[in-house]
N, C-alpha and C positions, 0 to 999 in steps of 0.2 A: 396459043395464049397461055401464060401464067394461071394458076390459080390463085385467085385472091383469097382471104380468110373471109370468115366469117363474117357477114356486118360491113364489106367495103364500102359498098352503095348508100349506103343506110346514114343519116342524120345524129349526129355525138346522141350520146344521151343525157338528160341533164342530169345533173349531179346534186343541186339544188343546195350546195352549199356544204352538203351534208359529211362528215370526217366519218369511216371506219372506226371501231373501236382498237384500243390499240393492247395488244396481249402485254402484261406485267413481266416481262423476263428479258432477256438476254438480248431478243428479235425486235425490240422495243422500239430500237433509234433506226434500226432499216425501215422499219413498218411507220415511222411518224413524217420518214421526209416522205415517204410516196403517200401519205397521207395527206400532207402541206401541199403536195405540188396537185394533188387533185380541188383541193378548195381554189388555190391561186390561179387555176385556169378558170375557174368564171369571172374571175377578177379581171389580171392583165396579162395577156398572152405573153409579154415579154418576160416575164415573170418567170411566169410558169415554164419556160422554157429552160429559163437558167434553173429553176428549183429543181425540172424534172431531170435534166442532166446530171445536178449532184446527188438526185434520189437514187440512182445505177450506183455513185461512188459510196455511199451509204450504205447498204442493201452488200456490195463487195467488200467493204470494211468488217461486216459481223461473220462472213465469211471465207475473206484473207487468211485470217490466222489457222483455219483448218487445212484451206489447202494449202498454206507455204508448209508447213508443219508435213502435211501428205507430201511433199512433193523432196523432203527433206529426208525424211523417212523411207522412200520410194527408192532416193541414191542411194542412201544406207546400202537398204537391201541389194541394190545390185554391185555396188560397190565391194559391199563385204562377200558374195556369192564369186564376182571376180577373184578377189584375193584370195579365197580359200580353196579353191574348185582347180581342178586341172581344166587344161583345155577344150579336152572334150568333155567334161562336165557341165566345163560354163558354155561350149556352142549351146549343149540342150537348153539349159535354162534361156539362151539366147532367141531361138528358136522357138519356144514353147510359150515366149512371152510375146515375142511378134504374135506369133498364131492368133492367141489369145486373145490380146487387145485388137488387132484384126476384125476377129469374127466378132465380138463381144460388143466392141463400138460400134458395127455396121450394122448387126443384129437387131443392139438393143438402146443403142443411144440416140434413133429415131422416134422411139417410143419416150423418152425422156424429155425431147424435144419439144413431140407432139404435147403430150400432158403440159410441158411447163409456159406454151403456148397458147395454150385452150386455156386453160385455168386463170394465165394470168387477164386474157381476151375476154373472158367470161365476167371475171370481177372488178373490171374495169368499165363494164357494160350495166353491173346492179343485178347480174343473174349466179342463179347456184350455180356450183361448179359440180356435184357429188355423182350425179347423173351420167356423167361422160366418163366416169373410167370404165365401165366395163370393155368397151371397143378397144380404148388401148390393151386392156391384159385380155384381150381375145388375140390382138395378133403378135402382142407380145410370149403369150404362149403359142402360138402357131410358128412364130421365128426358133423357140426352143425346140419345139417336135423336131421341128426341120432339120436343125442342127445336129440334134441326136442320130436319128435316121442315116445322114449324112455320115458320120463320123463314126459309125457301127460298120457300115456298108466300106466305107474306105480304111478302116483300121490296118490292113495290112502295111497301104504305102504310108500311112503320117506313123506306124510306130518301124518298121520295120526300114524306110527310105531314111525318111527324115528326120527322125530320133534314133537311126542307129539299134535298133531291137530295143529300146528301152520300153516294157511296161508299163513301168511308173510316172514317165513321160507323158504317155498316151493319155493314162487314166488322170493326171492332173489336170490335163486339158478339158477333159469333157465333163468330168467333175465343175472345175471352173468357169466353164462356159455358161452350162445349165445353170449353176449357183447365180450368178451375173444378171440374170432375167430377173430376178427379183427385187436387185440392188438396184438396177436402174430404172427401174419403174419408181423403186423408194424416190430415187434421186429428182424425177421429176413431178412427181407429187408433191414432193419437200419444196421445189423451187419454184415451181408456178405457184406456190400458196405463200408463198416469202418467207419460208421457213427456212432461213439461210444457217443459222446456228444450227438447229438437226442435220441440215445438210451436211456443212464441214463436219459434223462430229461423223457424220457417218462412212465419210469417205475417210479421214483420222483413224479410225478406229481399225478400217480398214488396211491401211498400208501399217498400223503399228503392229498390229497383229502379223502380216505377212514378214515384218522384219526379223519380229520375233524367233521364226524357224531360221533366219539367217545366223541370226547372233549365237541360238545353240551350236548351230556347228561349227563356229569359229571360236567358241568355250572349251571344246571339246562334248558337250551334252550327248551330240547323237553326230554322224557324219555322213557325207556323199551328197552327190549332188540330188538325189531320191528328199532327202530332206529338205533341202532349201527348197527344190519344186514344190511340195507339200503346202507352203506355205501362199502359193499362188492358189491351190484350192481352196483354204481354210479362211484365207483374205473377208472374200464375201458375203461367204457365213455366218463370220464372228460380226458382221459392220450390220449386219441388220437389227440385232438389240436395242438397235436407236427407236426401232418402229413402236413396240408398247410406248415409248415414251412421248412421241410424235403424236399416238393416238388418244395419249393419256391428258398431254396441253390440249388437243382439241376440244376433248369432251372435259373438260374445265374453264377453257378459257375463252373458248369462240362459240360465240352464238349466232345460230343463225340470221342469214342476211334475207330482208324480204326486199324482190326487184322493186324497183320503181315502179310509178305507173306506164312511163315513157317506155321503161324496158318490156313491161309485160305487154306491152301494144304491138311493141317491135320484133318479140318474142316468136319467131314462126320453123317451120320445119327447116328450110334452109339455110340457115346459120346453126341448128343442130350438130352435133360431133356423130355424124352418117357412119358408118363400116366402108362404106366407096369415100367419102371424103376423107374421114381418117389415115384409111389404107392410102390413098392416093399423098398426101401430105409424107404419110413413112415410109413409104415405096422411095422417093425423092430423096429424103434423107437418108438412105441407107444408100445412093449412090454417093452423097456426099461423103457420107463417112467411111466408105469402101475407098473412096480416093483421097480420103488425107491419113488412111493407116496406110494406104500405097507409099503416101512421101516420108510417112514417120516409121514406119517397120519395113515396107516393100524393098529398102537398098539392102536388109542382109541377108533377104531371101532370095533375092537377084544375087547374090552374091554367093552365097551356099548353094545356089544352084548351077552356078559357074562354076564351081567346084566339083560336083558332083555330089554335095553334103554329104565330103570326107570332112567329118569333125575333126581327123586329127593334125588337121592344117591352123585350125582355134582363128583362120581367117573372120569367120559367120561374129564371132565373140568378140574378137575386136572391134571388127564393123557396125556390132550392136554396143559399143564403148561410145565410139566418133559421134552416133546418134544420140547418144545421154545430153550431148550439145542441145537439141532436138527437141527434149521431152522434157525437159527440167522445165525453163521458161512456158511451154507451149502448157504445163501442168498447172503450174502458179498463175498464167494468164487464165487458167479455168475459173477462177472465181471474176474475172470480169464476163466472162462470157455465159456463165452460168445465169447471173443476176440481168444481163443486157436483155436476153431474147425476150423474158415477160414482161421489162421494161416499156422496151421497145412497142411488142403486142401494143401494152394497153395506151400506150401514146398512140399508136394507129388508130385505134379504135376509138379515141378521145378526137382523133384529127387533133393531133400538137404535134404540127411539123416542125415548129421551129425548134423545141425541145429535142425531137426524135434528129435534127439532125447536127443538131449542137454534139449531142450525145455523142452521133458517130463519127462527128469532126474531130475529136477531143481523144477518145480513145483509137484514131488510127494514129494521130499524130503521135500517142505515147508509145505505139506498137515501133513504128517504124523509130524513134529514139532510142528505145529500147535494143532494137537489132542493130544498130550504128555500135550501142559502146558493148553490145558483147561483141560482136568482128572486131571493134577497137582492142579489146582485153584477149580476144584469142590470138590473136596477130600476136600480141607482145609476150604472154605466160602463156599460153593454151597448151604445146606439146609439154610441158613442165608440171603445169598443175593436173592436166587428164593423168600422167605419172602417176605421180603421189595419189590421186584419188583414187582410180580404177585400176592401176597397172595396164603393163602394156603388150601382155603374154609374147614377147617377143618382136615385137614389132613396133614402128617410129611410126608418132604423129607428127603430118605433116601441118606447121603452120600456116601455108598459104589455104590448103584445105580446110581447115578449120575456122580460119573466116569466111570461108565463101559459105560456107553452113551458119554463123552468127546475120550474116547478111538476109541468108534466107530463112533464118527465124523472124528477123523483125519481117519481112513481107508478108513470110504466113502468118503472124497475130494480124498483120491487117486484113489479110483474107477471113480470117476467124470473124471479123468486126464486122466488113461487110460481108459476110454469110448471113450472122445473126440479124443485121439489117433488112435481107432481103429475105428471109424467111418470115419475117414478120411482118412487112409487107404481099406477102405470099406467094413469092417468083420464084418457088422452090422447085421449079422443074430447070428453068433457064441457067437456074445458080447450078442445079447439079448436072446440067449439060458441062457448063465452066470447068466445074472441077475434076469429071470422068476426062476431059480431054489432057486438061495439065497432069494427071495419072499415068496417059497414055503417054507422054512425051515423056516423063518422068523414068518411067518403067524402058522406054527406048533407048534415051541416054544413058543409063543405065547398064543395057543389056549389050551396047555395044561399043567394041575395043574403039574408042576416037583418039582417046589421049593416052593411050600406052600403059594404064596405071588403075587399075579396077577399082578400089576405093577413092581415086581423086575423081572419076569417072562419075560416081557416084555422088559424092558433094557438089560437083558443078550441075547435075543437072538437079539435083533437088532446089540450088538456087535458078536456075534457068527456068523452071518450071512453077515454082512458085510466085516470079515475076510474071509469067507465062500468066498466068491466073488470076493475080493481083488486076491486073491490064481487063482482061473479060468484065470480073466484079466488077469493078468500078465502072467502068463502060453501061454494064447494064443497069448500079444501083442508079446513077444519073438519069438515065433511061423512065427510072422504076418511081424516083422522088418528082421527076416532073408531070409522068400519069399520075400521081396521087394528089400535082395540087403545090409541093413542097421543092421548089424551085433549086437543086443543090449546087 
């Protein structure tokens, strides 16, 4: 069986009519629809359902423009790392960013999850939230020791195998990794508390900064590929400056919240943030995000390792081109997904089904539109505009591959949608049964010769597999909305 969150069992709590106070800045108009929609649910459920579904698009509006910005910035950098870099310069950089986002998501954007989960679960309920971080930065530091340990212990084969003896390779990475635990903790602190505006600036700050090492070496400032990796370390560093000022609106602008009387009755150890409940919730999430960096970075290391990661084939570099398809959208749909999951929460915890599944109705439907007219635009400009963007170190994009990759971007934003769905619900073991399996198929079709052609190999089953997945979710969130009561 699933685990449920916190409070499944348990009777809404009343709200009594009562609005949150609303912070004076920037986060204003996110913080006042999920304010409306909490009063309008004692009112009229129909209501409140339509209000709390525009409260997600509100709440993604104060934070679009950071991440479209990040996600714009993000090609920059790879874009101009491509055009400058030789072939084996840019495999590493190619490599070293899979790696990274890899371990980094899997590691640490369980704990992101967790926090923005809990927090938002908590104050939808009338209880503190301040209580509960320490078990997140207990196993969020425990996922970093690990990392480190690991990555001391194997230094030979990741600098020597699969960086080609590069040092500075090596040491960007584990630099970067470690850095990354601190960022994503921010990140979900920031989000569970609907601090959407620190959020994008922080992740903003981040990719403009890592651009930055791009742009000097295409000025001439500094050169090699040693620089522009650089900038993968320094990224997470520089993006945490946001936190004085994250902690500086707190103690100015938000005052403590005292529970209600209903909450504090209801108030008991098991709905607690436990070290076994916690751990068990980010355990699950780190298989999820072990298998959607499988579908989003796992085809060029399948692929460099079909080679033998001989970087000087610049195969690995291309093949991390074809996936910018990939990353771009699945970046910018980050601000819907960011703002859904504590959405989501506290609609559960509110029992507003009808809201909670408006929500998910509305943004699958955009996902899968979404992936229709980018295959529609790859089909037609894809091998011509990837050109001019990234270059193409010698090698033809193929058009028909490059739709079947647009096709399976809109499936996986719907994956994304019901993920966040059913992790707020709290089916997060079943969901991440779902997705280690479409990894496994993923990572198969991948690894072997079917169609003659190693990178088309590789786009067909990332669409294969993401449909493969698409089919489970749904299957189970149906499953999952009519144990809850919310008929989908």
């Amino acid at each position: 069986m699933s685990a449920q969150i916190a409070g499944d069992d348990r009777p809404p709590i009343a709200t009594g009519g009562r609005l949150p106070l609303s912070p004076p800045d920037d986060e204003a108009d996110a913080l006042a629809a999920t304010a409306t929609a909490d009063a309008v649910a004692d009112l009229d459920p129909a209501a409140a359902a339509s209000v709390s579904t525009r409260s997600v698009f509100a709440g993604t509006r104060v934070l679009a423009i950071g991440v479209a910005s990040t996600g714009i910035c993000t090609f920059l950098y790879l874009a101009i790392a491509s055009h400058v870099l030789d072939k084996v310069q840019y495999s590493r950089i190619s490599l070293g960013w899979s790696i990274l986002f890899i371990t980094a998501c899997v590691i640490y954007r369980p704990i992101e999850q967790l926090l923005s989960r809990t927090i938002a679960d908590r104050a939808a309920r009338g209880e503190a939230h301040s209580s509960i971080l320490r078990t997140p930065a207990l196993i969020q530091a425990a996922f970093a020791a690990a990392f480190l340990i690991a990555a001391i212990g194997l230094r030979g084969p990741i600098q020597n195998t699969i960086f080609g003896g590069s040092r500075v390779s090596y040491w960007v990475l584990v630099i970067a990794v470690i850095a990354y635990a601190a960022s994503y903790f921010a990140r979900g602190w920031l989000a569970g508390s609907k601090r959407f505006a620190l959020y994008g600036a922080l992740i903003l700050l981040e990719s403009v900064s890592r651009t930055c090492f791009a742009v000097a070496v295409a000025i001439g400032i500094t050169h090699g590929g040693g620089a522009v990796a650089a900038g993968m370390a320094a990224a997470p560093i520089v993006s945490l400056c946001v936190i004085p000022f994250a902690l500086h609106k707190l103690r100015s602008h938000d005052e403590p919240e005292q529970p209600t009387k209903a909450a504090a009755a209801t108030t008991t150890a098991a709905h607690d943030l436990s070290l076994r409940r916690g751990s068990r919730f980010a355990f699950s999430v780190v298989a999820i995000m072990l298998s959607e960096q499988t579908l989003i970075n796992g085809g060029v290391l399948v692929i460099a390792a079909r080679t033998g990661f001989d970087l000087t084939t610049g195969l690995a570099g291309f093949a991390f081109n074809v996936f910018l398809v990939v990353r771009a959208p699945l970046q910018l749909f980050q601000a819907v997904q960011t703002s859904i999951l504590p959405h989501l929460a506290g609609m559960h915890a509110q029992e507003s089904g009808d809201a909670f599944r408006r929500t998910v109705r509305l943004t699958l439907l955009t996902s899968l539109a979404c992936g229709v007219l980018l295959a529609l635009a790859l089909l037609a400009i894809g091998p011509f505009a990837m050109k001019i963007a990234v270059g193409d170190h010698g090698f033809s994009y193929g058009r028909v591959g490059l739709a079947l990759v647009g096709l399976g971007v809109g499936i996986h934003l719907a994956c994304g949608t019901l993920n966040q769905a059913l992790l707020a619900l709290g089916r997060e073991r079943s969901t991440a049964v779902a997705w280690l399996f479409s990894a496994a198929v993923f990572i198969a079709l991948s690894a072997l010769p079917w169609l003659g052609n190693r990178l088309l190999e590789v786009q067909a089953g990332y669409l294969i597999a993401t449909a493969v997945l698409a089919v489970a979710l749904l299957t189970r969130y149906r499953l999952a909305t009519r144990h809850a009561g919310a008929t989908a």
